[in-house]
N, C-alpha and C positions, 0 to 999 in steps of 0.2 A: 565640507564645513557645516557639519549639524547644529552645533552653537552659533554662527553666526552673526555678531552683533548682540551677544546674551552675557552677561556678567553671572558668573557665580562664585557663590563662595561652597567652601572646603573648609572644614573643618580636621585638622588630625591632619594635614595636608605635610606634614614637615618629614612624613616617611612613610613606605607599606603602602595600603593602598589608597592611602590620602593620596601622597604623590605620585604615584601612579593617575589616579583619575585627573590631578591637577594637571597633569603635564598631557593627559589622553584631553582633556577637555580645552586645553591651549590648541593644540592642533587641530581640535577641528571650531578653533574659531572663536572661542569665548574668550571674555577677559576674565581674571581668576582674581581671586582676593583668599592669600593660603592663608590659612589659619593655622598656631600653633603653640602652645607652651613651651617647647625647644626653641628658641628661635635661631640656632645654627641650622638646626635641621629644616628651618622651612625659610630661612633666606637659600640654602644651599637649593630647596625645590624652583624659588625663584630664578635664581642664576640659570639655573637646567634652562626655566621657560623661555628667560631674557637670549637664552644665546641660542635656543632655537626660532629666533624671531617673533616670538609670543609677547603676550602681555600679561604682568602679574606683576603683584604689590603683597606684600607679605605684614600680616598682624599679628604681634604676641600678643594672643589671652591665656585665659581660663575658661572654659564655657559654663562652668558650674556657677561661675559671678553674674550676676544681672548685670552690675556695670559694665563687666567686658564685653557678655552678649549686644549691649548697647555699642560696645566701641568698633564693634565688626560690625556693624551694619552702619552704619556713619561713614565710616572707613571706604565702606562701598560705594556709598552716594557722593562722596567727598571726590573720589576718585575716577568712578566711573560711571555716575547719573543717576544709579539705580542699579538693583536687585532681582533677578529671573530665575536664579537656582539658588537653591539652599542645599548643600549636602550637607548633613549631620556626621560626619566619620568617627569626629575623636571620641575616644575610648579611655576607660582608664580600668587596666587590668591585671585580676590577682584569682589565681585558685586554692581555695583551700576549701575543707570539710568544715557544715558550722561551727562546730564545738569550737572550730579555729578564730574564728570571724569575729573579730572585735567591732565596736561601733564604730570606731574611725574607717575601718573598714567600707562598712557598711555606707557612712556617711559621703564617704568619696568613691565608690562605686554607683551609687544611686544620684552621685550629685555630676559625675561627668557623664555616666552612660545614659541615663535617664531625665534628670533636671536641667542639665544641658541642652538636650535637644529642643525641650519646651521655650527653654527663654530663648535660646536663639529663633526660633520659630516666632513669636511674642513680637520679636521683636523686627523682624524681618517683613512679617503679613501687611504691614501698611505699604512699606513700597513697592508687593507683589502687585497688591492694590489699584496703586498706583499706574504700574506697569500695564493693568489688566489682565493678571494672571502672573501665573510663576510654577513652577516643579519645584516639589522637597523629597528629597532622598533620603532616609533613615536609615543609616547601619546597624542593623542586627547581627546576630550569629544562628549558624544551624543550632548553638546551644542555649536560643532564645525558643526552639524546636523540638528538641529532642534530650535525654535523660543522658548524662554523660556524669563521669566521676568526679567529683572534683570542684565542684565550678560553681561553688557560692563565692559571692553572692552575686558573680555577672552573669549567671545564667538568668534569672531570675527578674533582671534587668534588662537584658537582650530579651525577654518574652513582655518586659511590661510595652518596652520600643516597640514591639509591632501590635500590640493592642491599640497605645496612641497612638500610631498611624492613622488607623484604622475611624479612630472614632473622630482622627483631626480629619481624617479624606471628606469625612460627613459633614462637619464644620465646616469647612470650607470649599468644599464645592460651588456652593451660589458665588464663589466670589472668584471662580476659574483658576485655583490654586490647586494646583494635585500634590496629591502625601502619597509615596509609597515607602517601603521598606525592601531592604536586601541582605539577604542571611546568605555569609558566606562560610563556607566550609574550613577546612585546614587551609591556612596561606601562607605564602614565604615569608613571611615579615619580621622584625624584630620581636614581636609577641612570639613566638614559637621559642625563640631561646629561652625566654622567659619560662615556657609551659616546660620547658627541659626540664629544668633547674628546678621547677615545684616537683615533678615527680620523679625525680633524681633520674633522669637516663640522659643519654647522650643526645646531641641534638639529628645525628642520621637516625639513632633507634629509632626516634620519636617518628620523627618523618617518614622513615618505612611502614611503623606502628600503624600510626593511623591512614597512611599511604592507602594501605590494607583495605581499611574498612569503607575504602570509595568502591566506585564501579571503575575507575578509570586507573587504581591504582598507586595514584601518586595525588602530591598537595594541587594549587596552585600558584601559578605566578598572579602578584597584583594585578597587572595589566589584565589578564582574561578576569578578573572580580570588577575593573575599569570599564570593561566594557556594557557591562549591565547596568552599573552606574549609567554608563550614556544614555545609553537606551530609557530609563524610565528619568532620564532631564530634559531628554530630546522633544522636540514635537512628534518625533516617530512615535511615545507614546502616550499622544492626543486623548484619546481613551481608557485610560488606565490609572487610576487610583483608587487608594484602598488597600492597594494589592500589595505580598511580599514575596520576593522574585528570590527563588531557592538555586544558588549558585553554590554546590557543594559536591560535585563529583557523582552526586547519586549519594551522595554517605545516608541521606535523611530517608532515604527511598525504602533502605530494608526493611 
């Protein structure tokens, strides 16, 4: 029971490896507050937690809205006293080449992957505060890392997330709040059908494709992308921030 008596919220929590971590982070002991703009898909995360004897309360937002970032963390304290984890998960994801890249594009890729995290962050630091501490989790991608085809303008985004980690770890520090980040690799998720469809191949192509270019061969499942998650909310790591914790098969290593 690593969480123990810790409330955190999830963001993106409604599928992939939001729920995945929501439902990794019920088990060992936290209360969860899912976050999500689906809201079947993150009542449905719910239901999962409720009938494994967890605890969890489910919020539709936006994270891109300051009012919504407000409504998730009220939500928290409304419900269960206060605030100890922050994962940032939700994403909002498109590949294309710039020439392709409209501003609406740009405007909602920058305003969920990036603008997002901040105001939930904003908005969340007084009750870490409060608490005397807290862990934030920032989802990056290996392609916040590395040159890949395709991937304006969330690459681009994923790299500025672990910059502000980096410079929130700094910030707040004096105040016992740890920032890190985690860039994960190909995962099983609903985003992969997606990446199919942008570069017209099948969805096994794709998963072999890049399967490939791991050391291990193949994607992964959410749960082992969960489990790093844990790790940098845990007290296991007491000592750690700043950092961006590279869960990617080896892809990033060549």
């Amino acid at each position: 029971m690593r969480l123990k008596d810790k409330t955190a919220i999830v963001t993106g929590g409604g599928s992939g490896i939001g729920r995945a971590t929501c439902e990794l982070f019920a088990r060992e002991g936290a209360r969860v507050v899912v976050v999500d703009i689906n809201a079947a898909g993150g009542e449905e995360t719910v239901s999962h937690i409720q009938k494994d004897n967890g605890s969890a309360v489910f919020v539709e937002a936006d994270v891109s809205k300051e009012e919504d970032a407000k409504k998730i963390v009220d939500a928290a304290v409304r419900e269960f006293g206060g605030v100890n984890i922050l994962v940032n998960n939700a994403a909002a994801f498109i590949l294309k080449t710039l020439p392709a890249v409209s501003d609406e594009d740009w405007a909602r890729i920058i305003g969920v992957n990036l603008r997002g995290p901040s105001l939930c962050i904003r908005q969340v630091v007084p009750e870490m505060q409060k608490a005397g501490g807290g862990s934030i989790v920032n989802i990056s991608s290996v392609a916040g890392m590395i040159a890949l085809p395709s991937h304006m303008p969330y690459a681009p985004a994923k790299a500025g997330l672990i910059m502000m980690t980096r410079s929130l770890a700094q910030e707040l520090g004096p105040h016992n709040i740890r920032v890190n980040s985690l860039s994960p690799g190909g995962t099983l998720t609903p985003a992969v059908h997606e990446t199919a469809r942008e570069w017209n191949m099948s969805f096994d192509d794709l998963v072999k494709g890049v399967g490939q270019e791991t050391f291990l061969n193949r994607f992964a499942e959410p749960v082992e992308i969960a489990y790093g998650v844990l790790f940098l909310a845990s007290d296991e790591s007491s000592y750690v921030t700043g950092a961006n914790l590279v869960v990617d098969g080896g892809m990033s290593a060549h």
